[in-house]
N, C-alpha and C positions, 0 to 999 in steps of 0.2 A: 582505322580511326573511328572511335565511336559519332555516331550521329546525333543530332539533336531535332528534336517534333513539338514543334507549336501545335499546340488543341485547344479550339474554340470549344469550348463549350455552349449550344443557343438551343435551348426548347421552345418550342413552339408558343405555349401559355405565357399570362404573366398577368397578377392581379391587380396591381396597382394601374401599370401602363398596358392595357391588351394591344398582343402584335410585336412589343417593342423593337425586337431583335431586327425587325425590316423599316420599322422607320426612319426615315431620313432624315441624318443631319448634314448639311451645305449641300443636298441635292442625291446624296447617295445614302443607302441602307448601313443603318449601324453597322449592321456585322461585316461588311466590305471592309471599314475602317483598321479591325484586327487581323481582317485577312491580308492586307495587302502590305500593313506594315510588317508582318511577320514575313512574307515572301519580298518586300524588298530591302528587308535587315541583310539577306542572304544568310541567314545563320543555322538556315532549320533546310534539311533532306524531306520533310515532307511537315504540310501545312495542313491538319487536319479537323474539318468540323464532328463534333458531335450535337446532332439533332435528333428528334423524333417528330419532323415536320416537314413534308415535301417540298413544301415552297421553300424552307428555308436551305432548305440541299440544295436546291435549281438555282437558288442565288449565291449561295456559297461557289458554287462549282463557275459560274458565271463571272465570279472574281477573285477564281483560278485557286482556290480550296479544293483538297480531298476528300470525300463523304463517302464510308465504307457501311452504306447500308446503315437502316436508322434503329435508334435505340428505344428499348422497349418501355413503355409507357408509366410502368411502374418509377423510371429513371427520370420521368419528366414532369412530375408531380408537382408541389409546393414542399414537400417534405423529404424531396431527394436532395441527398447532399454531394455537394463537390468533391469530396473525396469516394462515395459511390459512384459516380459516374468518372471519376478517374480510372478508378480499379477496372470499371467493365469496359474502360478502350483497353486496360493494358492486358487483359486476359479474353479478351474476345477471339484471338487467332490471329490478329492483323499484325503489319512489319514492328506495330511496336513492341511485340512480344518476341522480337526479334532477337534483341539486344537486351537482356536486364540491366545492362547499366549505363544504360542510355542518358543525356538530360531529356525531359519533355519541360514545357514552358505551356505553363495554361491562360492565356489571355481571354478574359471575360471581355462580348460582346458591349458589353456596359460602361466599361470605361475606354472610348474611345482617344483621349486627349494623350494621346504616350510622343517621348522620344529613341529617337533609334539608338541613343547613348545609352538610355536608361533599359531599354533591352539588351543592348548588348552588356551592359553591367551586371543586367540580372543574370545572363550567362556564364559571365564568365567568373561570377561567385559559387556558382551551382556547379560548374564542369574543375575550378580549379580540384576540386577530389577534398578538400579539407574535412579530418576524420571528425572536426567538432560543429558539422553543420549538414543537418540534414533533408531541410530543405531552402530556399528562397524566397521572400514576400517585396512585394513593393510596401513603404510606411509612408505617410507625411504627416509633418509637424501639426498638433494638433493646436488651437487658440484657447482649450480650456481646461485648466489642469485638471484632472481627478476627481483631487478632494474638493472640488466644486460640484460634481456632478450630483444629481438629486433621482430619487424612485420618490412615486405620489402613494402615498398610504393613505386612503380615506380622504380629512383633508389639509393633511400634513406632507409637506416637501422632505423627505428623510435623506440625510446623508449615503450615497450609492454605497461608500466604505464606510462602515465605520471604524472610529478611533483614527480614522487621517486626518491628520491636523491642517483645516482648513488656510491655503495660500491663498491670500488675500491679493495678490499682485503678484500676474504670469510671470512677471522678472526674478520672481523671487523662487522662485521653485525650477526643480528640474525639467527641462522640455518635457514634452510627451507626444508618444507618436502612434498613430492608429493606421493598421492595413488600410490601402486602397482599393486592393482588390483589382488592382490594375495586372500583376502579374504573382502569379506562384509558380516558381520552380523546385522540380524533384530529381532527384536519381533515381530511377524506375525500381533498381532495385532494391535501396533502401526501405522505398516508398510500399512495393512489395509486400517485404517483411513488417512493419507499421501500418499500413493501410489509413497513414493517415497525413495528410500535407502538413498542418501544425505538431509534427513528430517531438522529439525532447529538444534538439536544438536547430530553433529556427534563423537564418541569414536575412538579411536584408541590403535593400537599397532604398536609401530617399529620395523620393521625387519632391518636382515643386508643388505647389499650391495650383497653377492653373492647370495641369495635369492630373488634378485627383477630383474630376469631377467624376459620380457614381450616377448614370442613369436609372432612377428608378419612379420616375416623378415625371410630367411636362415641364415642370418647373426646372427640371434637373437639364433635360433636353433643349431649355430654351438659355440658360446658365452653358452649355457647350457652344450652342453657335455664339454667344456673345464671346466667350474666350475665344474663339476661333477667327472672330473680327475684330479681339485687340492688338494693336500693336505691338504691346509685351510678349506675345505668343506664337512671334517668329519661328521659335524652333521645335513649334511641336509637328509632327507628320500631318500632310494634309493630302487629302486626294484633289484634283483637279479636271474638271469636267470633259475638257479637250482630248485628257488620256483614256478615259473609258468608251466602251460602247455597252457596257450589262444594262 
C-alpha cells in the first residue's frame, strides 16, 4: 500500500514577521499546530519538517515531527520557492524517495486554522489516482471579483485585466476562488517529472473563510486567535494545553 507524508515546510527567517514559525498562537508555537494535526489526522507514515534552523527542529521533534538533517541555506532564502524546496526532500536520499508514487501533503506552518475533514479531502483527491489531476490545493471563496482588481500606475488605479468587463455587484458574476495555501498535495511522481506543484491540471478543495487565515502580519496572527475564540470555529483542530509538555 503506498504511503502518504506530510512536509512542513518552516525556515528559519521571515521578513515581514521575524521568528514566525515559533511564535505562539493560544500558548503554543505555530508550527506545532501543522505538526500535530497531521499526526493526528492519522493519514500520513511519516510527518516531516523541512528547516534550515536548529531551534526550529528541536521544536518540531518536541511535537513529535521527523527532521532528517537541515536544509541548505540557499533553500531558505526569500527567493526559494516551494516547489524547490519540494524537489530537494524528495531527492535528498530520505524514505520519501522511497516510493515515487507516493501522496506527500505540504502544510505550510502559516496557516494554522485547518479541519481534519478538509485534510483528509485533500487526500483523498490526491491518492484517488485520477489521470486528469496532478496535483491538489486548498482555494477559498474570494469577496472580490477580478475585474475589480486594480495595479497603481503613477497616479492612476488601472484595471489588473484588461478588457474584463467590470461586475459591479459579487452576485452578479461568477465566484472566485484564490489558493490558501493551507495545503498542496502531489503525487511524488508526477511531481518529479514537472517539478512543479501548480502542474497543467490542478484539484482542489474548498475551505471555509475562518480557516484561511494566512500568517504573514501580527495582524494576521492576532485575526487567528480571535477565530480560535469564536464560537463559529468549533470545528477547526485546536491543541490544548493539558495534552502537551514541549
Amino acid at each position: 500500500m503506498t504511503s502518504h507524508v506530510a512536509l512542513i515546510p518552516a525556515r528559519g527567517g521571515s521578513r515581514e514577521l521575524p521568528g514566525k514559525n515559533l511564535l505562539a498562537l493560544n500558548g503554543f508555537p505555530l508550527i506545532a499546530w501543522s505538526i500535530r494535526v497531521a499526526l493526528e489526522s492519522g493519514l500520513f507514515s511519516k510527518v516531516l519538517v523541512s528547516t534550515d534552523s536548529e531551534r526550529i527542529a528541536e521544536v518540531s521533534e518536541k511535537f513529535g515531527a521527523t527532521v532528517e538533517g537541515l536544509r541548505p541555506a540557499s533553500l531558505a532564502s526569500d527567493v526559494a520557492t516551494l516547489d524547490d524546496v519540494v524537489f530537494y526532500e524528495l531527492t535528498k536520499g530520505s524514505d520519501l524517495n522511497s516510493d515515487r508514487g507516493q501522496v506527500v501533503v505540504v502544510l505550510q506552518p502559516t496557516s494554522p486554522l485547518r479541519r481534519l475533514r478538509d485534510l483528509a479531502a485533500v487526500v483523498d483527491t490526491i491518492a484517488s489516482g485520477s489521470a486528469e489531476i496532478d496535483s491538489v490545493i486548498s482555494v477559498g471563496e474570494t469577496h472580490l471579483h477580478p475585474s475589480a482588481l486594480r495595479r497603481i500606475d503613477g497616479q492612476l488605479a488601472r484595471p489588473f485585466f484588461g478588457g474584463l468587463e467590470l461586475v459591479k455587484r459579487r452576485q452578479d458574476g461568477d465566484k472566485g476562488y484564490a489558493p490558501t495555501g493551507a495545503y498542496f498535495a502531489i503525487n511524488s511522481e508526477r511531481f518529479l517529472e514537472s517539478r512543479k506543484i501548480y502542474a497543467d491540471c490542478v484539484g482542489f478543495v474548498v475551505t471555509p473563510p475562518h480557516c484561511n487565515v494566512d500568517i504573514d502580519s501580527a495582524l494576521d496572527l492576532y485575526v487567528a486567535e480571535a477565530v480560535l475564540s469564536w464560537e463559529g470555529s468549533g470545528d477547526v483542530f485546536r491543541l490544548e494545553q493539558s495534552s502537551y509538555r514541549a
